[in-house]
C-alpha positions as CSV (number, residue, x, y, z in Angstrom):
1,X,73.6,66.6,123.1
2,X,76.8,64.4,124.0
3,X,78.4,65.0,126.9
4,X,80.5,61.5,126.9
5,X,84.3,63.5,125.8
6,X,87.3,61.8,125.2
7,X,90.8,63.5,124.2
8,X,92.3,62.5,121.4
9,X,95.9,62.5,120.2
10,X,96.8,65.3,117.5
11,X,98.7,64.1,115.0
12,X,102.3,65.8,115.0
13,X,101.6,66.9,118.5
14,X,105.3,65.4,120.0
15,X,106.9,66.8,117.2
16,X,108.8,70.2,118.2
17,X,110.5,71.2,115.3
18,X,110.8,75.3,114.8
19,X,108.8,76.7,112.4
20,X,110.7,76.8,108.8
21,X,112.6,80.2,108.3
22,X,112.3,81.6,104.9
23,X,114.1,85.2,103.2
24,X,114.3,87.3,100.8
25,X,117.1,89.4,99.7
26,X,117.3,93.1,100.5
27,X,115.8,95.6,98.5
28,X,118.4,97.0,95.7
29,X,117.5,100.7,96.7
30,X,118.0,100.5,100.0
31,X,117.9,104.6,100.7
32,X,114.3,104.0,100.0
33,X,113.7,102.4,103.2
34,X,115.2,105.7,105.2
35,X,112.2,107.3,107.1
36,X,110.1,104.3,106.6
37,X,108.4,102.8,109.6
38,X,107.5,99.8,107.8
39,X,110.3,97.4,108.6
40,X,110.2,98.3,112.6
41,X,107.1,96.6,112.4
42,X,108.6,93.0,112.4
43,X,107.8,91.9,108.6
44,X,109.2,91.8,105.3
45,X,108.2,94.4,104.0
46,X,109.6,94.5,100.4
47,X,109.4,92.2,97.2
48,X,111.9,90.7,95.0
49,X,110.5,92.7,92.3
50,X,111.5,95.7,93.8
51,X,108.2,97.4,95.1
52,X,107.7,98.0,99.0
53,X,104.9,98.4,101.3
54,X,105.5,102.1,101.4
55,X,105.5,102.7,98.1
56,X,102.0,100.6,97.5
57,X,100.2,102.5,100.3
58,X,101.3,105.9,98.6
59,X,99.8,104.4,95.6
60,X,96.4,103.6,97.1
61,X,96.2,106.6,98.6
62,X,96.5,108.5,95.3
63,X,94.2,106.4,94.0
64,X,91.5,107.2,97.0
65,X,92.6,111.2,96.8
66,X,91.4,111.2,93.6
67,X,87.8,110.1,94.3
């Protein structure tokens, strides 16, 4: 087993840049999103092609109802 540790230099380690930010526009429908608790969670929770989290967890869970 070696014990003999040395620390090396990460590369990119000085550099403190912050993170990239990256967005979407707002949904088209927005009176979809009234009720939801999806967006209080913190994410983006909709597409640009107009489908939302909401909307695809009522869809799995028809699909599993119907098992």
């Amino acid at each position: 087993m070696k014990h003999d540790v040395t620390p090396e230099e990460k590369t990119g380690a000085g550099e403190t840049d912050p993170p990239a930010k990256y967005s979407l526009p707002l949904p088209k429908d927005l009176d979809r999103c009234i009720g939801c608790p999806y967006p209080g969670v913190g994410f983006i929770c909709w597409s640009p092609d107009g489908s939302c989290m909401r909307t695809d967890v009522e869809r799995f869970s028809r699909r599993s109802k119907g098992r």
